[in-house]
Each structure stands twice: as structure tokens, then as C-alpha cells.
C-alpha positions in Angstrom: -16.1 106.7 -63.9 -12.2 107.4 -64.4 -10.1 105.7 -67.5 -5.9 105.6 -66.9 -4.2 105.0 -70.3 -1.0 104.2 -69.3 1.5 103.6 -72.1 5.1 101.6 -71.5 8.2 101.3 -73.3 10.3 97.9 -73.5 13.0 97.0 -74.5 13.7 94.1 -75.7 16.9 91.7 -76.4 16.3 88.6 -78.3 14.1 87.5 -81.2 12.0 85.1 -79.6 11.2 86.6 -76.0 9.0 86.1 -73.0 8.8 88.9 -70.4 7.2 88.9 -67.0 5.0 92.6 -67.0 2.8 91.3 -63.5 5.0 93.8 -61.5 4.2 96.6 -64.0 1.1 96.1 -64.4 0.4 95.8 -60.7 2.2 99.1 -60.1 0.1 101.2 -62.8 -3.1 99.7 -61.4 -2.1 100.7 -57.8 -0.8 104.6 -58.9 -4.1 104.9 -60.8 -6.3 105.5 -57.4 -9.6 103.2 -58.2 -11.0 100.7 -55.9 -13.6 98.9 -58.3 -13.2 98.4 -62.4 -11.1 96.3 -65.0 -7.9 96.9 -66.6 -7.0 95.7 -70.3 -3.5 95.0 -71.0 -2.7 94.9 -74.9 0.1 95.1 -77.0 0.7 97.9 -79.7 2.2 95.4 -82.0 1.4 92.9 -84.5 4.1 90.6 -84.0 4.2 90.4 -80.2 1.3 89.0 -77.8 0.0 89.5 -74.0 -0.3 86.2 -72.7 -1.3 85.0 -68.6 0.3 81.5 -67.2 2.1 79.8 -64.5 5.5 82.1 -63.8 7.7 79.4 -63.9 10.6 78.7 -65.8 10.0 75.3 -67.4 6.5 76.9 -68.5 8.1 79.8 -70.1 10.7 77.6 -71.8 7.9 75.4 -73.0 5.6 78.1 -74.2 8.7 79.4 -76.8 9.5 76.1 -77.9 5.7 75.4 -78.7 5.7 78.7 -80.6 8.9 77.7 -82.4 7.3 74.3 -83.4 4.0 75.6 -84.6 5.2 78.5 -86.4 9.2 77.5 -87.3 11.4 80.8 -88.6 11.6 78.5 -92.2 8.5 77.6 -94.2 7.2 79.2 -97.4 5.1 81.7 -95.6 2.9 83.7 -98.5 3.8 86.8 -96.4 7.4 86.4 -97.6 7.4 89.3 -100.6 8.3 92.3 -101.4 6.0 95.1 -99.4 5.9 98.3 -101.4 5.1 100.1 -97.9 7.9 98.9 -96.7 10.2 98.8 -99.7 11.7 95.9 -98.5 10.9 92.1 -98.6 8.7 90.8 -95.8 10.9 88.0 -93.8 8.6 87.9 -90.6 6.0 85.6 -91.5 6.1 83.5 -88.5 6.3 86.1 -86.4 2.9 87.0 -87.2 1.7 83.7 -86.6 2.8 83.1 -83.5 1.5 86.5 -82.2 -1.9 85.2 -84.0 -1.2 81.9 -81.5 -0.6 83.7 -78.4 -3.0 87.4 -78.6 -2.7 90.4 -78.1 -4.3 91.6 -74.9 -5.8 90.5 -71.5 -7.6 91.7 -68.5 -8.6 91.5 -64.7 -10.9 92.8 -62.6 -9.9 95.3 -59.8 -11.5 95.0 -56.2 -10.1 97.0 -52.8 -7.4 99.4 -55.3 -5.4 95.7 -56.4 -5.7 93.4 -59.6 -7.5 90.5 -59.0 -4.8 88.1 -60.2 -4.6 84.1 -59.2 -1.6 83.1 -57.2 0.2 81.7 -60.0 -0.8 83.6 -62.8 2.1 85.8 -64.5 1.6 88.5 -66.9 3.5 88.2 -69.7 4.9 90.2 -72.6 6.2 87.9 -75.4 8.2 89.0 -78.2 8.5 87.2 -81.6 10.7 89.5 -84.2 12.6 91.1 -81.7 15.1 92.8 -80.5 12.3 96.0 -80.7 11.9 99.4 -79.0 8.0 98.2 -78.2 5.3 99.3 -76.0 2.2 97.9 -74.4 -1.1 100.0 -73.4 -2.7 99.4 -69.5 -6.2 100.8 -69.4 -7.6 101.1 -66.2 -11.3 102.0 -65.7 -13.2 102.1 -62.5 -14.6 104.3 -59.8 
């Protein structure tokens, strides 16, 4: 059995964020050389999220406007307070909320050296207290 811990640098622009990674990921499972196994896609981050839909953008749109509307920027989050790890005051409540909503990681099989991946299904990175230098982790296991 082979594992291929692949880490990858974004960057990205905006607070609120969704980012197609299908290509990426596609392209780490194909350098990795396995015919048969899984890979695990996950985020490094507690206020970001791996999510799989439709890659389409009225989908995307909707998906960060559902965000917005179940976890809005102003509320009276209890994770608004001072952090003494931080030294600073903790303003990112939502952020961890919606990363709660969305995940953190997903995974396919791999048959014949590709991701088994449905025709419409879009890998997706989705930032929530960007802009951030972040990173996502593809783990590919197999024979």
C-alpha cells in the first residue's frame, strides 16, 4: 500500500469565497501513480470547509448566500472576546459557523489511476474569514 500526502497553498482574495479545487485534485491523484484506493481532501483550517456540488454558477452563488443567511457577519456570537492566545479580540465568530455548516473534508474512490467523481460534481474550496495564505491536504492511498 502507498500513501501521497500532498499539501497545497491558496491564495485567496475575498472574505466569503468559493473555489473550484476538482482540477487540483484530479492532477495530484493522477501524478501519484495508483490504480486502486481513496483520496481524502481536507482543509488545514478551522474557518474554511471542503465541500462537493453541482459546478455551476447560480449554485455557487446560492451556496454563499445560504452561508451568509445562516451564519450573518453581525449577531452576538459568545466567541466575540478577548483571546489571551491571540491577544486580540475574537471577531470571527461566524466564520466558524459556517465552516461548522459546510465541513472540512471529503473523499472519492480511485479506480483505473482517475478519481471516481460524478459528472457534475465540483470540488470545492470555500473560504469564510478570508483573504488567507491557506492550504488543503490531498491524501492518496492505494496500490
Amino acid at each position: 500500500m502507498k500513501s501521497v500526502v500532498k499539501t497545497i497553498s491558496l491564495q485567496t482574495k475575498h472574505d466569503l469565497e468559493i473555489i473550484n479545487i476538482t482540477d487540483t485534485v484530479r492532477e495530484a491523484v493522477a501524478t501519484a501513480g495508483l490504480t486502486i484506493g481513496t483520496v481524502h481532501i481536507m482543509t488545514k483550517h478551522t474557518t474554511s470547509g471542503i465541500t462537493v456540488n453541482e459546478g455551476l454558477p447560480d449554485i455557487e452563488k446560492d451556496l454563499l448566500e445560504m452561508l451568509e443567511r445562516l451564519a450573518p457577519r453581525v449577531n452576538d456570537y459568545h466567541h466575540a472576546r478577548f483571546l489571551h492566545s491571540d491577544g486580540q479580540m475574537a471577531v470571527n465568530g461566524y466564520s466558524h459557523l459556517r465552516s461548522a455548516l459546510i465541513g472540512k473534508d471529503t473523499f472519492f474512490p480511485i479506480h483505473d489511476g482517475e478519481m471516481v467523481i460524478g459528472s457534475r460534481q465540483t470540488i470545492y474550496f470555500v473560504e469564510m474569514d478570508g483573504p488567507l495564505l491557506r492550504e488543503f491536504v490531498v491524501h492518496i492511498l492505494g496500490e
